[in-house]
SELOKE-516102 format. One record per residue (C-alpha): x, y, z; chain; residue in three letters. Coordinates in nm, 3 decimals. Layout:
// SELOKE-516102
R      xx      yy      zz marpa tinu
R       X       Y       Z     A  ALA
...
***
This chain:
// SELOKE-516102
R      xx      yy      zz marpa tinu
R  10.629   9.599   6.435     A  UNK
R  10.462   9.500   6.769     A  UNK
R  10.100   9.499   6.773     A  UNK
R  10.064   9.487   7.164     A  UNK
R   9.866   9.711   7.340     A  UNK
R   9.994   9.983   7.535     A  UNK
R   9.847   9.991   7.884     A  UNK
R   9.928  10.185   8.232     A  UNK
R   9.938   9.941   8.517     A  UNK
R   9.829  10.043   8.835     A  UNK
R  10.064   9.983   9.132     A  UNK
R   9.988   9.972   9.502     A  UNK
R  10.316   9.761   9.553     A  UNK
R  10.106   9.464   9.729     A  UNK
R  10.054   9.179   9.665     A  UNK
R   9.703   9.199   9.441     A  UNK
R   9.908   9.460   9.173     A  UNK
R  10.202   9.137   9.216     A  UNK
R   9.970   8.853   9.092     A  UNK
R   9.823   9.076   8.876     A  UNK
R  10.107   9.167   8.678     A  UNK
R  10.185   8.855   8.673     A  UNK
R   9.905   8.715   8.534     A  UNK
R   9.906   9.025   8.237     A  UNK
R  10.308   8.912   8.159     A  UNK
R  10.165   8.594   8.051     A  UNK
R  10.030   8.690   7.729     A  UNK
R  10.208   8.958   7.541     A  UNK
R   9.896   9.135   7.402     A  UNK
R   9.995   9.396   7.642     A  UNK
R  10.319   9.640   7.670     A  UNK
R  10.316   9.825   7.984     A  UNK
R  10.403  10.160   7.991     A  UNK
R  10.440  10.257   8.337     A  UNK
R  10.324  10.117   8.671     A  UNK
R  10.106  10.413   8.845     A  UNK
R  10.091  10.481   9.225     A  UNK
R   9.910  10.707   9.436     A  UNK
R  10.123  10.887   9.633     A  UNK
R   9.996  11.095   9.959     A  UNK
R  10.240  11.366   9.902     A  UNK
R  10.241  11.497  10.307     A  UNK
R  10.384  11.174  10.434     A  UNK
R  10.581  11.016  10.123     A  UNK
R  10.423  10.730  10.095     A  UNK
R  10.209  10.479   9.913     A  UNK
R   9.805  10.588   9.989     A  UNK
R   9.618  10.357  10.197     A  UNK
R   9.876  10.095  10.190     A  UNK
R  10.142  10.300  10.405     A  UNK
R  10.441  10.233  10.264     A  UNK
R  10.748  10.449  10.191     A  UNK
R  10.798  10.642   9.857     A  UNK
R  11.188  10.499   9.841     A  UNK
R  11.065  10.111   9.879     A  UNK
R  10.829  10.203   9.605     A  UNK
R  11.070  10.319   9.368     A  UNK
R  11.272  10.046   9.472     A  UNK
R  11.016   9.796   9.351     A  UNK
R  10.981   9.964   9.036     A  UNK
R  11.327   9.938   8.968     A  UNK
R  11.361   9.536   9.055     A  UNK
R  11.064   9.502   8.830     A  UNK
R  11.204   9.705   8.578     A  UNK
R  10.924   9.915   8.459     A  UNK
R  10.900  10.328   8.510     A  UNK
R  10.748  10.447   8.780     A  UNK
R  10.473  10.744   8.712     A  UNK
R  10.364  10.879   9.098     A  UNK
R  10.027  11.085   9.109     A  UNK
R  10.061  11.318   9.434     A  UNK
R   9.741  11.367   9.614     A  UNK
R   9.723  11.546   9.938     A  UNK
R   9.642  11.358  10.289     A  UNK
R   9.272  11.427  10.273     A  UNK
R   9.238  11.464   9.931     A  UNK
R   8.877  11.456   9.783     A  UNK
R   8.753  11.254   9.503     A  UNK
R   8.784  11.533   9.277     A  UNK
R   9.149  11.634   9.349     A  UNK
R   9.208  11.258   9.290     A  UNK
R   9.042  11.237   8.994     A  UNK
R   9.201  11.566   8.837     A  UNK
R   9.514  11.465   8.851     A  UNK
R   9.442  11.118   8.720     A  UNK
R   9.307  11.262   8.486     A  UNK
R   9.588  11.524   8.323     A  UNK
R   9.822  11.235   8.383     A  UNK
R   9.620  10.977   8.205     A  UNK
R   9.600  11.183   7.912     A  UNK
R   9.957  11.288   7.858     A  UNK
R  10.024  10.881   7.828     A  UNK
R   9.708  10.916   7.606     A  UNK
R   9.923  11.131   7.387     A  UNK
R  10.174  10.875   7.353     A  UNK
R   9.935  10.574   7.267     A  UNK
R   9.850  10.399   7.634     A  UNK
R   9.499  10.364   7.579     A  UNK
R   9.400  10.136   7.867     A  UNK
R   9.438  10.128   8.250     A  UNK
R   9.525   9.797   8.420     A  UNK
R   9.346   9.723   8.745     A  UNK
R   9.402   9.447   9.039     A  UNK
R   9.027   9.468   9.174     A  UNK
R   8.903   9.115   9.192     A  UNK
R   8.541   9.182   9.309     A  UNK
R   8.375   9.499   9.412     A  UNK
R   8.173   9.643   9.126     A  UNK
R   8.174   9.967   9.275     A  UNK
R   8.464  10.025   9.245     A  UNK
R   8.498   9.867   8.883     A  UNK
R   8.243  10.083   8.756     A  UNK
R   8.390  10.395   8.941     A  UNK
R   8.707  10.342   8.751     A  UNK
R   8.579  10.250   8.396     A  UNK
R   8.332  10.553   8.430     A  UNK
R   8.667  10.780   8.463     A  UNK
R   8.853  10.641   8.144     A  UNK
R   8.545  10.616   7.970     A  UNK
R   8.553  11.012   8.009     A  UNK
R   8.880  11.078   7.852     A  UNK
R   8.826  10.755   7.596     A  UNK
R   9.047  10.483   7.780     A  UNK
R   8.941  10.149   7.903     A  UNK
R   9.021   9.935   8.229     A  UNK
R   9.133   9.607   8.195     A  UNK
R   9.117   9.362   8.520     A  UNK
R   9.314   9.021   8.488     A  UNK
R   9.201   8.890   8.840     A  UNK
R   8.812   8.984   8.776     A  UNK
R   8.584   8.747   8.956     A  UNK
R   8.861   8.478   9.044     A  UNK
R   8.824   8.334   9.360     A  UNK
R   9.025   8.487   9.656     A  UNK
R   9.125   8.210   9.813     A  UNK
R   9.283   8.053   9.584     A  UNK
R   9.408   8.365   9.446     A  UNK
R   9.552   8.399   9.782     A  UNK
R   9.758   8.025   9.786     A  UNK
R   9.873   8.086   9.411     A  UNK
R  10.055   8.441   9.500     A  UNK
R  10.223   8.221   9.779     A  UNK
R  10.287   7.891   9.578     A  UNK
R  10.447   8.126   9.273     A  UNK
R  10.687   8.234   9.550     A  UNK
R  10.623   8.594   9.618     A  UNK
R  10.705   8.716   9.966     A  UNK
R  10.466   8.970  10.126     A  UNK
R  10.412   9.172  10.484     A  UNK
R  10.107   9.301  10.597     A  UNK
R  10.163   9.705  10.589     A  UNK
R   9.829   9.816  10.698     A  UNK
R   9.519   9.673  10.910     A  UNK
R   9.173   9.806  10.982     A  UNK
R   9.101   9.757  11.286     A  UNK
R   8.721   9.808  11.313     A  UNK
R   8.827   9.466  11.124     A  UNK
R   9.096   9.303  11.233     A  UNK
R   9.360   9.354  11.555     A  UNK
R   9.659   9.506  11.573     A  UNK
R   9.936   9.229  11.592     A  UNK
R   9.828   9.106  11.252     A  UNK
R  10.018   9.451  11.126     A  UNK
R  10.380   9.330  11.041     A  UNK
R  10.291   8.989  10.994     A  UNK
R  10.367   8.788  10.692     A  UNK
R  10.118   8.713  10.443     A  UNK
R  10.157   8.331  10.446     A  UNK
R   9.957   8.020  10.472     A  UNK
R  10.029   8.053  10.861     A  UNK
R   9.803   8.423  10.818     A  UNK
R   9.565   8.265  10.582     A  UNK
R   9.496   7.992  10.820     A  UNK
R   9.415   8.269  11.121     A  UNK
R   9.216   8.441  10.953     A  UNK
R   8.820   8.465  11.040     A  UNK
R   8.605   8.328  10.791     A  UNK
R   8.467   8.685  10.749     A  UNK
R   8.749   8.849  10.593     A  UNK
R   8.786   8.823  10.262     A  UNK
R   9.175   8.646  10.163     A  UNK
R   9.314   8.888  10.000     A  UNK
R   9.143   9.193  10.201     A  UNK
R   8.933   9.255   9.914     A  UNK
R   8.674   9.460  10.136     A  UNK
R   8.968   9.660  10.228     A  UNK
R   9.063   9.462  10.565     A  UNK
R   9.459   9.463  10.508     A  UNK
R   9.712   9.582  10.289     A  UNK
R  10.062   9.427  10.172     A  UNK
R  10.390   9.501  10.044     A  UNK
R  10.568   9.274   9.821     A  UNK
R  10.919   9.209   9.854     A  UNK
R  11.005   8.901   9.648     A  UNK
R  10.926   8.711   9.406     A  UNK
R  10.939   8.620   9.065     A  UNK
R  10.884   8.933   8.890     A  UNK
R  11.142   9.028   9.106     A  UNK
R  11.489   9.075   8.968     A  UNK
R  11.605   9.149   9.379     A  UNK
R  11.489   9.141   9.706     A  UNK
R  11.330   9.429   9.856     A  UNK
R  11.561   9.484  10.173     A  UNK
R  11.409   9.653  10.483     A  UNK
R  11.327   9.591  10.816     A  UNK
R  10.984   9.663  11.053     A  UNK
R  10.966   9.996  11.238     A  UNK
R  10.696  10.054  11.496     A  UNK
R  10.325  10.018  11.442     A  UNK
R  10.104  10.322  11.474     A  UNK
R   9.761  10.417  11.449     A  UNK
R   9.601  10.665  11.209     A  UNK
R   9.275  10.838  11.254     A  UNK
R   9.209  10.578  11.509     A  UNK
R   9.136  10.311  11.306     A  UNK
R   9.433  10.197  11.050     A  UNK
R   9.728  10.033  11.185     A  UNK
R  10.037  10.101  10.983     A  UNK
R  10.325   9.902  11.017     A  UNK
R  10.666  10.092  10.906     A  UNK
R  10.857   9.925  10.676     A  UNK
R  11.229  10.072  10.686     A  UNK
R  11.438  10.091  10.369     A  UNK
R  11.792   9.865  10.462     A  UNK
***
């Protein structure tokens, strides 16, 4: 009888949720569930990060886990968000997930934000990458082999041509010593298209880049 705990993971499809999972399919304390993405249900795609719902589900299925999608609308507030967290983290409560995996490395904010929601419904948060160092969390994810593009760039931040770019040592090397590696702080977002969680590539190919609310650039990633 398996003794491992049952967990949701949370999924963004870049390339923090990649190492992360990585990192938890190391040990086998844990069985995952589900991976769990925020969907913004007016545009069909991943929140924040831009990308499309089908190269989502497409991930999910090269990783080979379910895919559980929470629909929020565009501007959502915090308590839509958290409402429908909510009534979806407790029918997986129902069938014995009693933890929430996280890939935050840093901002204890945001940690506390999240563990103050389980803690509500009587769930934990679990975060493999807590307090490792970026850089070199950076250089592992691209020494394991995963392949990543940047999907999404603030640019009150950082410019626009960095939008479609690879996330390689090239882009680490570039980048100003005030961003954090792994855009921590929220700088830039990824998708992850490779690598060795990966049981296939992730086919697509770059679309045009556009700005939103006249700040994030969003480079479209087209399904192949």
């Amino acid at each position: 009888m398996s003794t491992s705990e049952r967990v949701l993971f949370t999924w963004s499809g870049g390339k923090d949720s990649a190492l992360t999972l990585y990192e938890l399919q190391k040990n086998h304390e844990y069985e995952i569930s589900a991976l769990l993405t925020t969907i913004t249900e007016d545009y069909d795609r991943v929140s924040m990060h831009g990308v499309r719902q089908i190269l989502l589900e497409q991930q999910a299925d090269s990783l080979g886990f379910p895919l559980e999608q929470v629909l929020i609308s565009k501007n959502a507030s915090n308590e839509e968000y958290e409402t429908k967290m909510r009534n979806i983290l407790l029918e997986y409560q129902k069938n014995g997930v009693t933890a929430v995996v996280f890939g935050d490395i840093f901002l204890e904010d945001v940690r506390k934000y999240r563990e103050n929601n389980l803690a509500k419904i009587g769930m934990k948060g679990i975060f493999p990458l807590w307090k490792m160092d970026t850089s070199e969390l950076a250089y592992r994810f691209i020494d394991l082999g995963f392949k990543a593009i940047i999907s999404m760039v603030d640019s009150t931040i950082l410019n626009r041509p960095i939008a479609g770019k690879l996330f390689d040592k090239q882009f680490l090397s570039r980048l100003p010593s005030t961003v954090d590696p792994c855009g921590e702080n929220g700088e830039f977002h990824t998708f992850v298209y490779d690598g060795p969680l990966f049981k296939k590539r992730i086919s697509f190919k770059k679309g045009h880049v556009v700005l939103r609310e006249n700040r994030f650039y969003f480079c479209d990633l087209i399904p192949v």
